[in-house]
C-alpha positions, 0 to 999 in steps of 0.5 A: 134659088141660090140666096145670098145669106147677108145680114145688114153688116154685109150688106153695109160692106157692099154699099161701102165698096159700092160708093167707095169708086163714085166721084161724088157721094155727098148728102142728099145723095144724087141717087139719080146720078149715081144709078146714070153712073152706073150706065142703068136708064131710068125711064118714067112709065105712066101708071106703074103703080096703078097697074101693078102696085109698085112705085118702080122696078128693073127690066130683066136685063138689069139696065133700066129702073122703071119708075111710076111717072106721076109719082117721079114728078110729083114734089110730094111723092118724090122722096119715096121714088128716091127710095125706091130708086135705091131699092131697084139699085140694091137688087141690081147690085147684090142680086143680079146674077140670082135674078138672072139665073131665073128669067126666063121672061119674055116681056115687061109684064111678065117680069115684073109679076115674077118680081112681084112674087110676095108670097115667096119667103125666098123673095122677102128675104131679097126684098128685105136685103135691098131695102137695108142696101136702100137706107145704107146708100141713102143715109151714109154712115158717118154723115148718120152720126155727125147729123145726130150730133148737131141737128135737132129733130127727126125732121131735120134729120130726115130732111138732110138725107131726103128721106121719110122720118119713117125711113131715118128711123129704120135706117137706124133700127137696121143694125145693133152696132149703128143703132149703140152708135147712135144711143151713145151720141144721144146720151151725150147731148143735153136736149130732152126734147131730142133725147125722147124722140130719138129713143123713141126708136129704139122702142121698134128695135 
């Protein structure tokens, strides 16, 4: 396999160049929107997750993102479908023609055990690609910065871009230059309390 050798500023560019012919991309993000903008279907399939351990994934031919139903339904459980909504777009954008040069796949199933293939390096590193595309699309760069300016916790944080606190914390940890960024902000603010929290990210660089 062909694999794109992409580091998270790469990756960055193409979320950029990505978002930059959307008519809106406001925070939260409407990832829902943006994926229907994009003529891709997203079709809730009962017991996804429990038949085969993932919260989403694509059909072979790229237009439809499965989503597990309970999960997509649920208000708990939402915000990692959100995420993984992201994730399936990542690959659709940056790995499309890769996949497609592998499918040779007759059905659902049988796609979604190729995509499942944890044992293959080759596919962490797409894996690994698509998620920094996930946490770039989800929490856009300069609302990232503005936000550590003005809020007061990781909650607050995590709640404006509607993600996990675990995500924000590796949305800032993806990259050298975002992560100074964000030390720089922080060491200007006189809040301990937030200080400690966010430096407390750093420490999973």
């Amino acid at each position: 396999m062909n694999l794109p050798k992409l580091k998270s500023d790469d990756i960055y560019i193409r979320v950029k160049e990505f978002v930059s012919v959307l008519k809106s991309y406001d925070v939260p993000v409407d990832i829902e929107g943006i994926i229907e903008s994009q003529n891709i279907e997203i079709i809730p399939v009962p017991f996804l997750k429990r038949k085969f351990g993932v919260e989403s994934a694509t059909n072979s031919k790229f237009d439809k993102i499965y989503v597990d139903r309970s999960r997509y339904r649920s208000e708990r459980y939402y915000v990692h479908v959100r995420y993984a909504m992201a994730y399936e777009l990542g690959h659709i954008v940056m790995h499309r023609g890769i996949l497609n040069s592998n499918n040779s796949y007759k059905t659902t199933e049988e796609w979604l055990r190729f995509m499942r293939r944890d044992e293959d390096w080759e596919y962490w590193i797409l894996k690994y690609q698509a998620n920094v595309f996930a946490r770039a699309i989800l929490v856009p760069e300069e609302p990232l910065f503005k936000a550590v300016e003005e809020l007061e916790d990781d909650a607050e944080l995590a709640m404006l871009f509607g993600v996990t606190a675990v995500m924000f914390r590796r949305r800032i940890t993806d990259n050298d230059r975002v992560l100074d960024a964000v030390n720089s902000i922080v060491e200007k603010r006189d809040n301990d309390r937030f200080r400690t929290i966010i430096n407390s990210y750093f420490e999973l660089n």
